[in-house]
Backbone as CSV, one residue per row, in Angstrom:
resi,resn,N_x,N_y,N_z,CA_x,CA_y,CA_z,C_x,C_y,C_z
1,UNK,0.837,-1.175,0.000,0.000,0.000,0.000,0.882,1.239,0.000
2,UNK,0.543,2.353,-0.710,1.158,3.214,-0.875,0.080,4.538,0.260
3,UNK,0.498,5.655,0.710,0.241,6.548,1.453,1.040,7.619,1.302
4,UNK,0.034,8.953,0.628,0.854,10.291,0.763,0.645,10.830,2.203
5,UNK,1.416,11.220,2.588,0.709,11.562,4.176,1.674,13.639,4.042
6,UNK,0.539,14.189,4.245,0.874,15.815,4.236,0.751,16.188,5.629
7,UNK,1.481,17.755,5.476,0.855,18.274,6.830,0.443,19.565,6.392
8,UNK,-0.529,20.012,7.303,-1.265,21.602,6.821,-0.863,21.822,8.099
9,UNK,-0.550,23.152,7.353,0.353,24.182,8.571,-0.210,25.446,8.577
10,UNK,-0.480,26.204,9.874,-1.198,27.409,9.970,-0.960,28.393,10.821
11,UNK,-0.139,27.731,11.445,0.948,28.691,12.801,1.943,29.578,11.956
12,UNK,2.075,30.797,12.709,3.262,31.581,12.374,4.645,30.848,12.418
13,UNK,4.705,29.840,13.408,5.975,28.790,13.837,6.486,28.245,12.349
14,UNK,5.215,27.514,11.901,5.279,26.774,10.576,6.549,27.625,9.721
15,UNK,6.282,28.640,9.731,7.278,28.461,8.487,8.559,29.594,8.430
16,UNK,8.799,29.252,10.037,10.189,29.384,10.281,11.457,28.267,10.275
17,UNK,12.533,28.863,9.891,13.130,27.615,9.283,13.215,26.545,10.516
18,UNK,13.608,25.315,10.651,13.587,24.459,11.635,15.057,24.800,12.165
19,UNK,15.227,24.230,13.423,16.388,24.548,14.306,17.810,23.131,13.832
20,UNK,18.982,23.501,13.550,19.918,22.533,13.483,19.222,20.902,13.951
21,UNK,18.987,20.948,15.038,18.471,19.901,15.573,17.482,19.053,14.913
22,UNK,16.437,19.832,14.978,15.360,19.054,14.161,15.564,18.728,12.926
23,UNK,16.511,19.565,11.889,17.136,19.288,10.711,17.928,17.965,10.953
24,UNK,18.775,17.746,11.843,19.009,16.214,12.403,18.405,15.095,12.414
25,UNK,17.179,15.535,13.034,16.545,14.156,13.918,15.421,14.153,12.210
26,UNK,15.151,14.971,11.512,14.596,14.659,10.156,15.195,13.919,9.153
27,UNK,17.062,14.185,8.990,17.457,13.345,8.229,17.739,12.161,8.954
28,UNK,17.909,11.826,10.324,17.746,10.469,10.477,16.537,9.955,10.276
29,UNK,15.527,10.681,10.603,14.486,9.669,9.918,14.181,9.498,8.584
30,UNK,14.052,10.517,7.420,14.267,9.893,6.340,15.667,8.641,5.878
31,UNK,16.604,8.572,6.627,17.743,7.886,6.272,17.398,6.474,6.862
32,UNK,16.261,6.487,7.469,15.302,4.924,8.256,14.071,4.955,7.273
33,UNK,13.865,5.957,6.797,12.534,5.500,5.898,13.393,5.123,4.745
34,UNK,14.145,5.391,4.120,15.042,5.164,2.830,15.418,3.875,2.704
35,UNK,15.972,3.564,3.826,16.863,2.147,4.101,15.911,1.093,4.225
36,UNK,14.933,1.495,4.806,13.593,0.304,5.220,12.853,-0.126,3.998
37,UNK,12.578,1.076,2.981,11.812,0.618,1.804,10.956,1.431,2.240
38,UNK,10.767,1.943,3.410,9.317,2.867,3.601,9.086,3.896,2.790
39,UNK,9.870,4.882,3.123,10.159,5.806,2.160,10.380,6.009,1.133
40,UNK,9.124,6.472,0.214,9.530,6.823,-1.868,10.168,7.756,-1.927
41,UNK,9.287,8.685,-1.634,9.701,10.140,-1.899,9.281,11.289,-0.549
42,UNK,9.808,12.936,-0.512,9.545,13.698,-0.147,9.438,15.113,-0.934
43,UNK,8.704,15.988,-0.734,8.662,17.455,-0.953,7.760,18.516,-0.205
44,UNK,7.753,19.182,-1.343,7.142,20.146,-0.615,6.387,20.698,-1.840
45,UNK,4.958,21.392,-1.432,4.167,21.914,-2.384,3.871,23.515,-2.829
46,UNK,3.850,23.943,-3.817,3.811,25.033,-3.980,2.401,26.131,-3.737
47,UNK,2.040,27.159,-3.317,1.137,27.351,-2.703,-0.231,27.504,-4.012
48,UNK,0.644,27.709,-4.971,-0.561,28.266,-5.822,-0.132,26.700,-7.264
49,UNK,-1.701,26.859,-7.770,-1.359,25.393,-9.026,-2.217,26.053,-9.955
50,UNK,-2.373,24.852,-11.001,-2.758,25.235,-12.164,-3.641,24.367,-11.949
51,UNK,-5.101,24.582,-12.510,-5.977,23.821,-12.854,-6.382,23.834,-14.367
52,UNK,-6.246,22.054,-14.413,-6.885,22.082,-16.374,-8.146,21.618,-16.331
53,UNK,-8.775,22.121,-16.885,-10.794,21.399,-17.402,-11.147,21.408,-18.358
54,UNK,-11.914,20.051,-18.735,-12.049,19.581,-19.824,-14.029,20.227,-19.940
55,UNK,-14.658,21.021,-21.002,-16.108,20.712,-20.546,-16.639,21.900,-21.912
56,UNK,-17.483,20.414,-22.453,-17.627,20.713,-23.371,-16.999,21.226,-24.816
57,UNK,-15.936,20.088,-24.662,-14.945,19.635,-25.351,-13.807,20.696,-25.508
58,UNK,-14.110,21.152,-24.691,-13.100,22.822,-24.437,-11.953,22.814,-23.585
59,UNK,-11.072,23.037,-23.641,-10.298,23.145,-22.039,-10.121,24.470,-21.795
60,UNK,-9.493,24.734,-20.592,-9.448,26.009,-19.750,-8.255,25.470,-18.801
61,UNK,-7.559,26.634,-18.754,-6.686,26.617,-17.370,-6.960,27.557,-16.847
62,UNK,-6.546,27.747,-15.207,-7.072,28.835,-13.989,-5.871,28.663,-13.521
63,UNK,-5.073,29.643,-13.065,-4.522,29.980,-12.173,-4.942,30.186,-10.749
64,UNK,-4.255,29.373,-9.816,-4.507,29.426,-8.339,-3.841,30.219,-7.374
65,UNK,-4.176,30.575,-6.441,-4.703,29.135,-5.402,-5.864,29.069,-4.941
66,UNK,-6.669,27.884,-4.620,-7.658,27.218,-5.181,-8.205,27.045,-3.524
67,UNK,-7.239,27.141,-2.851,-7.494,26.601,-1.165,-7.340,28.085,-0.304
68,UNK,-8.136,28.210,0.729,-7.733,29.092,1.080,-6.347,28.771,2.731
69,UNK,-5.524,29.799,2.641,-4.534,29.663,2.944,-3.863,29.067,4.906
70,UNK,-5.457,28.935,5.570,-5.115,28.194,6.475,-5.286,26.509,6.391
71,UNK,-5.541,26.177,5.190,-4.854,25.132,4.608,-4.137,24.563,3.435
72,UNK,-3.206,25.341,3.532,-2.273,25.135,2.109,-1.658,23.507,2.931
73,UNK,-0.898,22.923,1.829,-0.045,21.775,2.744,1.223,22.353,2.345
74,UNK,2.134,21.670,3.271,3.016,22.120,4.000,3.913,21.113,2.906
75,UNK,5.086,19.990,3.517,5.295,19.286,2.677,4.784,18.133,2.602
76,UNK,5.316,16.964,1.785,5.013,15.614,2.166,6.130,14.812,1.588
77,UNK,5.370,13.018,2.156,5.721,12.236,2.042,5.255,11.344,1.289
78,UNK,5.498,10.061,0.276,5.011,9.465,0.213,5.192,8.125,0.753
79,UNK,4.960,7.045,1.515,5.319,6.247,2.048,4.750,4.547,1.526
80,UNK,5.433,3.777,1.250,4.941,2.377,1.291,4.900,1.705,2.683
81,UNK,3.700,1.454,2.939,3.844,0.257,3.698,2.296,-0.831,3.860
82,UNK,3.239,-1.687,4.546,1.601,-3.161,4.942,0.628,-2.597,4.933
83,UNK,0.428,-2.039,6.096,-0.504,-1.376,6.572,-0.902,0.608,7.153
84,UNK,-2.432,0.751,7.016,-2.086,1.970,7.367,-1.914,2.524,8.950
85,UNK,-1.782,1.209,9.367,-1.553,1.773,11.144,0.417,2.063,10.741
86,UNK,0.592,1.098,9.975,2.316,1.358,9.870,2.250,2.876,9.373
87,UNK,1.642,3.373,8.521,2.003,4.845,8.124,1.142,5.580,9.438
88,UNK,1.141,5.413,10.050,0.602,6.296,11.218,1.518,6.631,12.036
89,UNK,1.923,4.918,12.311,3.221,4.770,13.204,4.631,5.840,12.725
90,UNK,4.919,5.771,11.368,5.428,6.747,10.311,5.338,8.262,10.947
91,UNK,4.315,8.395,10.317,3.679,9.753,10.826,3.757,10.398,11.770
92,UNK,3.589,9.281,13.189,3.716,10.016,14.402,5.615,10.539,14.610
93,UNK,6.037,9.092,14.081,7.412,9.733,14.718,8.084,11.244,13.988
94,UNK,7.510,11.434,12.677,7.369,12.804,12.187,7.178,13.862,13.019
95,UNK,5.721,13.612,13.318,5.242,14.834,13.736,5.892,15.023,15.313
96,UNK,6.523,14.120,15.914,6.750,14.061,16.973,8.621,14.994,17.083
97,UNK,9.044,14.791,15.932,9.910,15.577,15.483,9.873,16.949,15.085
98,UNK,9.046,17.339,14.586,8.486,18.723,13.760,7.527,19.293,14.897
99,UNK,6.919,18.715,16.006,6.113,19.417,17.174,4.575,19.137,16.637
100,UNK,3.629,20.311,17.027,2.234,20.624,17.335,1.950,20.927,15.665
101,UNK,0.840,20.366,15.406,0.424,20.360,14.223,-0.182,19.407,13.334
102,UNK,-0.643,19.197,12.672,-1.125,17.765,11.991,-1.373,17.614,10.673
103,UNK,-1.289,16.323,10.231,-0.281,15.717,9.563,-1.941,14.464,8.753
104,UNK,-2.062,14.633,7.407,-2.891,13.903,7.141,-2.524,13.009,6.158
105,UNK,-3.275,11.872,6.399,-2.398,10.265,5.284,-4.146,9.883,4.560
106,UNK,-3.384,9.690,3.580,-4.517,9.145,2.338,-3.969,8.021,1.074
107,UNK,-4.554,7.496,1.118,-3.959,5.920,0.676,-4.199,6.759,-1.223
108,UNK,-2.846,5.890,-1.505,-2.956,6.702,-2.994,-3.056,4.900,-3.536
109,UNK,-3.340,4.639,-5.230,-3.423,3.853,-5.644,-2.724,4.187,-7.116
110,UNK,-1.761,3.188,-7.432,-1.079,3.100,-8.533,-1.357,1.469,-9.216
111,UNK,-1.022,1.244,-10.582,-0.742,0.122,-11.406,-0.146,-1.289,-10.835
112,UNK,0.249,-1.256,-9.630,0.456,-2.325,-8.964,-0.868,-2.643,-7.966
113,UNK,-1.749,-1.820,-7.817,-2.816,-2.083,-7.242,-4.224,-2.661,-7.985
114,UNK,-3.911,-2.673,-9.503,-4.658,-2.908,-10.541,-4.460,-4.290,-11.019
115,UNK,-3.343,-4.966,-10.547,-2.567,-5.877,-11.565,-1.728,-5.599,-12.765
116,UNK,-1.527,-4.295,-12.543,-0.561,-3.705,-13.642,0.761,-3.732,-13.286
Protein backbone atom coordinates (compact mmCIF):
# COMPACT_ATOMS: atom_id res chain seq x y z
CA UNK A 1 0.00 0.00 0.00
CA UNK A 2 1.16 3.21 -0.88
CA UNK A 3 0.24 6.55 1.45
CA UNK A 4 0.85 10.29 0.76
CA UNK A 5 0.71 11.56 4.18
CA UNK A 6 0.87 15.81 4.24
CA UNK A 7 0.85 18.27 6.83
CA UNK A 8 -1.26 21.60 6.82
CA UNK A 9 0.35 24.18 8.57
CA UNK A 10 -1.20 27.41 9.97
CA UNK A 11 0.95 28.69 12.80
CA UNK A 12 3.26 31.58 12.37
CA UNK A 13 5.97 28.79 13.84
CA UNK A 14 5.28 26.77 10.58
CA UNK A 15 7.28 28.46 8.49
CA UNK A 16 10.19 29.38 10.28
CA UNK A 17 13.13 27.61 9.28
CA UNK A 18 13.59 24.46 11.64
CA UNK A 19 16.39 24.55 14.31
CA UNK A 20 19.92 22.53 13.48
CA UNK A 21 18.47 19.90 15.57
CA UNK A 22 15.36 19.05 14.16
CA UNK A 23 17.14 19.29 10.71
CA UNK A 24 19.01 16.21 12.40
CA UNK A 25 16.54 14.16 13.92
CA UNK A 26 14.60 14.66 10.16
CA UNK A 27 17.46 13.34 8.23
CA UNK A 28 17.75 10.47 10.48
CA UNK A 29 14.49 9.67 9.92
CA UNK A 30 14.27 9.89 6.34
CA UNK A 31 17.74 7.89 6.27
CA UNK A 32 15.30 4.92 8.26
CA UNK A 33 12.53 5.50 5.90
CA UNK A 34 15.04 5.16 2.83
CA UNK A 35 16.86 2.15 4.10
CA UNK A 36 13.59 0.30 5.22
CA UNK A 37 11.81 0.62 1.80
CA UNK A 38 9.32 2.87 3.60
CA UNK A 39 10.16 5.81 2.16
CA UNK A 40 9.53 6.82 -1.87
CA UNK A 41 9.70 10.14 -1.90
CA UNK A 42 9.55 13.70 -0.15
CA UNK A 43 8.66 17.46 -0.95
CA UNK A 44 7.14 20.15 -0.61
CA UNK A 45 4.17 21.91 -2.38
CA UNK A 46 3.81 25.03 -3.98
CA UNK A 47 1.14 27.35 -2.70
CA UNK A 48 -0.56 28.27 -5.82
CA UNK A 49 -1.36 25.39 -9.03
CA UNK A 50 -2.76 25.24 -12.16
CA UNK A 51 -5.98 23.82 -12.85
CA UNK A 52 -6.89 22.08 -16.37
CA UNK A 53 -10.79 21.40 -17.40
CA UNK A 54 -12.05 19.58 -19.82
CA UNK A 55 -16.11 20.71 -20.55
CA UNK A 56 -17.63 20.71 -23.37
CA UNK A 57 -14.95 19.63 -25.35
CA UNK A 58 -13.10 22.82 -24.44
CA UNK A 59 -10.30 23.14 -22.04
CA UNK A 60 -9.45 26.01 -19.75
CA UNK A 61 -6.69 26.62 -17.37
CA UNK A 62 -7.07 28.84 -13.99
CA UNK A 63 -4.52 29.98 -12.17
CA UNK A 64 -4.51 29.43 -8.34
CA UNK A 65 -4.70 29.13 -5.40
CA UNK A 66 -7.66 27.22 -5.18
CA UNK A 67 -7.49 26.60 -1.17
CA UNK A 68 -7.73 29.09 1.08
CA UNK A 69 -4.53 29.66 2.94
CA UNK A 70 -5.12 28.19 6.48
CA UNK A 71 -4.85 25.13 4.61
CA UNK A 72 -2.27 25.13 2.11
CA UNK A 73 -0.04 21.78 2.74
CA UNK A 74 3.02 22.12 4.00
CA UNK A 75 5.30 19.29 2.68
CA UNK A 76 5.01 15.61 2.17
CA UNK A 77 5.72 12.24 2.04
CA UNK A 78 5.01 9.46 0.21
CA UNK A 79 5.32 6.25 2.05
CA UNK A 80 4.94 2.38 1.29
CA UNK A 81 3.84 0.26 3.70
CA UNK A 82 1.60 -3.16 4.94
CA UNK A 83 -0.50 -1.38 6.57
CA UNK A 84 -2.09 1.97 7.37
CA UNK A 85 -1.55 1.77 11.14
CA UNK A 86 2.32 1.36 9.87
CA UNK A 87 2.00 4.85 8.12
CA UNK A 88 0.60 6.30 11.22
CA UNK A 89 3.22 4.77 13.20
CA UNK A 90 5.43 6.75 10.31
CA UNK A 91 3.68 9.75 10.83
CA UNK A 92 3.72 10.02 14.40
CA UNK A 93 7.41 9.73 14.72
CA UNK A 94 7.37 12.80 12.19
CA UNK A 95 5.24 14.83 13.74
CA UNK A 96 6.75 14.06 16.97
CA UNK A 97 9.91 15.58 15.48
CA UNK A 98 8.49 18.72 13.76
CA UNK A 99 6.11 19.42 17.17
CA UNK A 100 2.23 20.62 17.33
CA UNK A 101 0.42 20.36 14.22
CA UNK A 102 -1.13 17.77 11.99
CA UNK A 103 -0.28 15.72 9.56
CA UNK A 104 -2.89 13.90 7.14
CA UNK A 105 -2.40 10.26 5.28
CA UNK A 106 -4.52 9.15 2.34
CA UNK A 107 -3.96 5.92 0.68
CA UNK A 108 -2.96 6.70 -2.99
CA UNK A 109 -3.42 3.85 -5.64
CA UNK A 110 -1.08 3.10 -8.53
CA UNK A 111 -0.74 0.12 -11.41
CA UNK A 112 0.46 -2.33 -8.96
CA UNK A 113 -2.82 -2.08 -7.24
CA UNK A 114 -4.66 -2.91 -10.54
CA UNK A 115 -2.57 -5.88 -11.56
CA UNK A 116 -0.56 -3.71 -13.64
Amino acid sequence: MQFIVYSTESSPEASAPPSEAVLAQLAKLTEDGLKSGVLVTTGGAQANGTRVRLSGGKFTTTDGPFIEAKELMGGFAVLKTNTLEEAIEWTKRFRSIVGEGESEIVRIFGPDDFGG
